[in-house]
C-alpha positions as CSV (number, residue, x, y, z in Angstrom):
1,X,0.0,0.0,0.0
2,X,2.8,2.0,0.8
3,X,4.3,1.8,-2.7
4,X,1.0,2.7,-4.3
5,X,0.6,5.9,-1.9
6,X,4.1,7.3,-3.6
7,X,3.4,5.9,-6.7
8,X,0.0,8.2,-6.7
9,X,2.2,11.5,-4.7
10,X,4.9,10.9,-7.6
11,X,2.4,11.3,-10.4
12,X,0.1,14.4,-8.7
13,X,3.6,16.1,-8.5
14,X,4.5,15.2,-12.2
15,X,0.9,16.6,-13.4
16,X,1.4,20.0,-11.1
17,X,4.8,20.1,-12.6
18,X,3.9,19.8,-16.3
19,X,1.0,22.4,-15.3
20,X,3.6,25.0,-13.5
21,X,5.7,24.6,-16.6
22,X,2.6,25.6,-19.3
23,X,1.8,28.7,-17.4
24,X,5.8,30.1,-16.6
25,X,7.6,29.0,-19.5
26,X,8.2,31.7,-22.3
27,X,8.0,30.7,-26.6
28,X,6.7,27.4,-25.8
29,X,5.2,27.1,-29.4
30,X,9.1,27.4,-31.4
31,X,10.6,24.7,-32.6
32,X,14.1,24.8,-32.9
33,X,15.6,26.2,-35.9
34,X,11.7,27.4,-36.9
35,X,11.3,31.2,-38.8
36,X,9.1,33.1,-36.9
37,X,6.9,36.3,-38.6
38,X,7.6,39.3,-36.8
39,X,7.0,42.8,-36.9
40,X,8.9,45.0,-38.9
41,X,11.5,47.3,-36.5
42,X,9.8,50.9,-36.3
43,X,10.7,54.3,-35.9
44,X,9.7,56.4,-33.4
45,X,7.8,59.3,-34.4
46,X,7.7,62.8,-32.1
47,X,4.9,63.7,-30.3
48,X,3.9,66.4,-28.4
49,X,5.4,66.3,-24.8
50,X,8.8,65.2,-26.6
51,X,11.9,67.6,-26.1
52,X,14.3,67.7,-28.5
53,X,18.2,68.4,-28.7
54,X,19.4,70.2,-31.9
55,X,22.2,70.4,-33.2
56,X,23.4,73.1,-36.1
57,X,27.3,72.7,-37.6
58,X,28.8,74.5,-40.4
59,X,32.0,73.3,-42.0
60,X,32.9,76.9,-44.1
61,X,31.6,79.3,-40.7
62,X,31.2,77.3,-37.5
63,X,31.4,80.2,-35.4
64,X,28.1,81.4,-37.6
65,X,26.1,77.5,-36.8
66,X,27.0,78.0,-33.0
67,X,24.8,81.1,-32.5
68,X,22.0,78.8,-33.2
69,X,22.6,76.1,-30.9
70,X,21.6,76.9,-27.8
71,X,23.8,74.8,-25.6
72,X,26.8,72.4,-27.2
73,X,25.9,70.4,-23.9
74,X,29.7,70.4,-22.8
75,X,29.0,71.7,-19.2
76,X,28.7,68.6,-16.9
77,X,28.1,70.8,-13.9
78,X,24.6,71.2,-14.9
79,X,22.0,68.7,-13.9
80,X,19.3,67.4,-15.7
81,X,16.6,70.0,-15.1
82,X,19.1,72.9,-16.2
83,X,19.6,71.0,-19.7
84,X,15.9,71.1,-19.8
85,X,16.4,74.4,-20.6
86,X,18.7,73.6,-23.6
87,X,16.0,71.5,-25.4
88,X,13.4,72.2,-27.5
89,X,9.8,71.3,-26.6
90,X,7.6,70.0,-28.8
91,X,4.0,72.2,-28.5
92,X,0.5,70.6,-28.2
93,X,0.7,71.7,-32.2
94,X,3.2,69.2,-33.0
95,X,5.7,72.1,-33.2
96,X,8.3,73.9,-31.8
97,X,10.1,77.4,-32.3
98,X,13.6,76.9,-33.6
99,X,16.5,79.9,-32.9
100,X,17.0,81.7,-36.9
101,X,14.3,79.7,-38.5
102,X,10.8,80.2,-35.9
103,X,8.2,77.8,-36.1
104,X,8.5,74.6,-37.5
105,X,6.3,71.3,-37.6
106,X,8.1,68.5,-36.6
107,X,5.3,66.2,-34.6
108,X,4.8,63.1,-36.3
109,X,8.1,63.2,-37.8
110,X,11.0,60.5,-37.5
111,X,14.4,62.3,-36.2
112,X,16.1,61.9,-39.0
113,X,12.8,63.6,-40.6
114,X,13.0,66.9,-38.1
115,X,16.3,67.0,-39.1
116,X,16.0,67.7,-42.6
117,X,12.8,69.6,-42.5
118,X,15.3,72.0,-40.3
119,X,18.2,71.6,-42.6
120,X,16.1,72.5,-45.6
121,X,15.7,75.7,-43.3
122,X,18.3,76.9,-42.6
123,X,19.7,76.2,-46.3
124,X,16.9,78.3,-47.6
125,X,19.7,81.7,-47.2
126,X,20.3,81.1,-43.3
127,X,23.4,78.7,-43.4
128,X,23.8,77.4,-46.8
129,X,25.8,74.1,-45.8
130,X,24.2,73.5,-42.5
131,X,24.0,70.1,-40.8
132,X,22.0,69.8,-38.4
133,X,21.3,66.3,-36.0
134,X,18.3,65.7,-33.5
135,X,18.5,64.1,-30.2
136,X,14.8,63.1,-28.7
137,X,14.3,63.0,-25.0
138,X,11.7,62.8,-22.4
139,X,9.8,59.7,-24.2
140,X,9.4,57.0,-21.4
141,X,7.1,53.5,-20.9
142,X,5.5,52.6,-18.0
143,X,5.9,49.4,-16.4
144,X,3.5,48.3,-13.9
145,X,1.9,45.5,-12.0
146,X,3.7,41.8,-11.2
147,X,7.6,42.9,-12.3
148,X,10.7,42.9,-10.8
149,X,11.1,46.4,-10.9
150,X,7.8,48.5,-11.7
151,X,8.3,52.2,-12.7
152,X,8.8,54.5,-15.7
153,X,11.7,53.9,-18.0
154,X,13.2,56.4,-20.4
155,X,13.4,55.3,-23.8
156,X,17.1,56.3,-25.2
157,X,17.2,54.5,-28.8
158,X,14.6,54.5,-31.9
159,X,13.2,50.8,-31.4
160,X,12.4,48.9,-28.4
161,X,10.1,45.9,-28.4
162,X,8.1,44.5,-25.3
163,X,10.7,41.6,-24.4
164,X,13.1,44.6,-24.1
165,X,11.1,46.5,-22.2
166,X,10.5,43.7,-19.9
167,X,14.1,43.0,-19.8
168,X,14.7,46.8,-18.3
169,X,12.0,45.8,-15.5
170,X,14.2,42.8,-14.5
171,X,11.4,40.0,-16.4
172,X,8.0,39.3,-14.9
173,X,8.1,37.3,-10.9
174,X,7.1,34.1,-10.8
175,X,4.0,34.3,-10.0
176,X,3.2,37.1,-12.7
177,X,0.6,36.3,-15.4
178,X,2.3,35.3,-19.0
179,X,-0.7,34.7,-20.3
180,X,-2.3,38.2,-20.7
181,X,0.1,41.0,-20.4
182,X,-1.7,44.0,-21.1
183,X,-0.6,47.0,-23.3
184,X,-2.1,50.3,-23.1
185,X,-1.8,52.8,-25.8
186,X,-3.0,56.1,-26.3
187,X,-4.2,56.3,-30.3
188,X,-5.9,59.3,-31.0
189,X,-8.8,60.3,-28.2
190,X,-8.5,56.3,-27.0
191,X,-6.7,54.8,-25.0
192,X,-6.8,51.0,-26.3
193,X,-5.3,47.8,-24.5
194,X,-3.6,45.1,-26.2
195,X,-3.2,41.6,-25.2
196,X,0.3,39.2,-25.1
197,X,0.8,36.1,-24.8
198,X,4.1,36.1,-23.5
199,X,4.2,31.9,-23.9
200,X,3.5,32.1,-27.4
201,X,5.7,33.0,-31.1
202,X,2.3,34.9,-31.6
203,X,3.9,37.8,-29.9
204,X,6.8,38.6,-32.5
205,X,3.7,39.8,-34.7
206,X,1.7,41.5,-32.1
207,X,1.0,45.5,-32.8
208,X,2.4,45.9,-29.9
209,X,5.6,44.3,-30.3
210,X,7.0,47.6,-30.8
211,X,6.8,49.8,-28.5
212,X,6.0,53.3,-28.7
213,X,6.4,56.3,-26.1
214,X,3.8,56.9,-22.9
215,X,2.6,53.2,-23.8
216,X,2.0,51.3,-20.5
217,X,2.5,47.9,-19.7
218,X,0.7,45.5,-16.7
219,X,1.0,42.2,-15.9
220,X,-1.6,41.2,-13.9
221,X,-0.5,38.7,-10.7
222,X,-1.9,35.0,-10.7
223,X,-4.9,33.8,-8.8
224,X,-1.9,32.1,-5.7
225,X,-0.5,36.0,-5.5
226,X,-3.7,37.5,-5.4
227,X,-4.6,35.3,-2.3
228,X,-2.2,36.2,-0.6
229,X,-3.3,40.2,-1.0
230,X,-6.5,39.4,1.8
231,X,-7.1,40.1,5.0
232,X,-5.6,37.4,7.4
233,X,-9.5,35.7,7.8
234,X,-9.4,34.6,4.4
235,X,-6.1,33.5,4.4
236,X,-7.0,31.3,7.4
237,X,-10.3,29.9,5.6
238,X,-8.1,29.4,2.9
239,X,-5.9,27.7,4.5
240,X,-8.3,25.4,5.8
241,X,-10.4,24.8,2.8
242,X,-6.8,23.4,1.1
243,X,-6.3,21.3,4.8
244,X,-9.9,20.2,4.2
245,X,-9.3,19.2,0.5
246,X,-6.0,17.8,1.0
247,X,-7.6,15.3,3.8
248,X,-9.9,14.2,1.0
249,X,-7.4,13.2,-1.2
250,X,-5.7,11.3,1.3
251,X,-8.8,9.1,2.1
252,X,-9.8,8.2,-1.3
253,X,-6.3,7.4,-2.4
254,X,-6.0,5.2,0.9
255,X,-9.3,3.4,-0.3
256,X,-8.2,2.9,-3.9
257,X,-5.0,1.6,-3.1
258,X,-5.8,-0.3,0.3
């Protein structure tokens, strides 16, 4: 009877296994060496809110480009709200007032789009062989719910995706929910949340592979991790609903295997 007891503990704890595996384990549908469809890398496009670093050069009059850069960002002694002041923000518009040229649409643009449109500009009589080179700041993501480290992340290159996003909030805890990550993105007068399936290839050709700035991303904790969030009454009751269950099992794998 005894070897029939483990025999039936040794298979429960294969099946609970097996189940713990299907609901952690990321990809789970790739086969090796298999091609998987995925999105296209994008460009992020400006938005309002963005703040913009521009930089003017001039190879026949530098001293004439320098006048309209208004900080060559060499002064390390300032912190981060002083270089602020040194960036251009982009207006609810889409625009922003550049030194020598004025006003000049740039939301919805790439960088290296801004960058012309300004470098057309100031070719137009201003600085004939200008170059001119746009750095983007203040775009962030928001990471929030079952993470390692929840918070706002600034975004410092053109493309990030979701796993790399994750990756910068140190990957989802254990007991976070890889099933149904959500994604919510502002589109217009909407806000609209996305779905990811974090254990399937599906997610290489989500919309929301790429991300874009101010999207927010939650994972939502699993049913064991919201448990433990109630009062200590229901944790008790809980506790002895399992006891209660657990007793159960006992008895009707003594009588099957008396």
């Amino acid at each position: 009877m005894k070897k029939h007891l483990i025999l039936f503990a040794f298979v429960m704890l294969v099946l609970a296994s097996c189940k713990t595996r299907e609901k952690i384990v990321y990809f789970q549908d790739i086969n090796i060496e298999q091609a998987v469809p995925t999105q296209m890398r994008t460009t992020l496009r400006l938005e309002p809110g963005d703040k913009l670093g521009i930089t003017v050069t001039s190879t026949a009059t530098p001293e004439l480009a320098a006048r309209y850069n208004l900080s060559t960002g060499n002064n390390s002694s300032m912190g981060s709200a002083n270089y602020d002041n040194y960036r251009y923000s982009i207006d609810e518009n889409g625009n922003i007032d550049m030194l020598g040229i004025g006003r000049i649409q740039v939301g919805g643009c790439t960088r290296a789009e801004a960058a012309a449109k300004i470098q057309q500009a100031f070719r137009n009589g201003i600085l004939n062989d200008a170059v001119v080179t746009v750095s983007a700041y203040n775009q962030y993501i928001t990471i929030l719910g079952d993470v390692t480290r929840p918070g706002r992340y600034e975004i410092t290159r053109d493309n990030i995706t979701i796993l790399d996003a994750i990756g910068m909030a140190g990957d989802l805890s254990i007991t976070g929910r890889r099933d149904m990550v959500k994604v919510i993105r502002r589109e217009g007068n909407e806000s609209n949340v996305y779905f990811v399936d974090l254990r399937s290839k599906d997610i290489f050709n989500s919309p929301v592979y790429n991300l874009q700035q101010n999207d927010v991303i939650y994972v939502e904790p699993n049913k064991v991790k919201q448990g433990q969030s109630t009062n200590n009454d229901n944790s008790v009751r809980a506790i002895s609903t399992w006891l209660s269950v657990t007793s159960v099992l006992t008895s009707i794998a003594i009588l099957i295997f008396r």
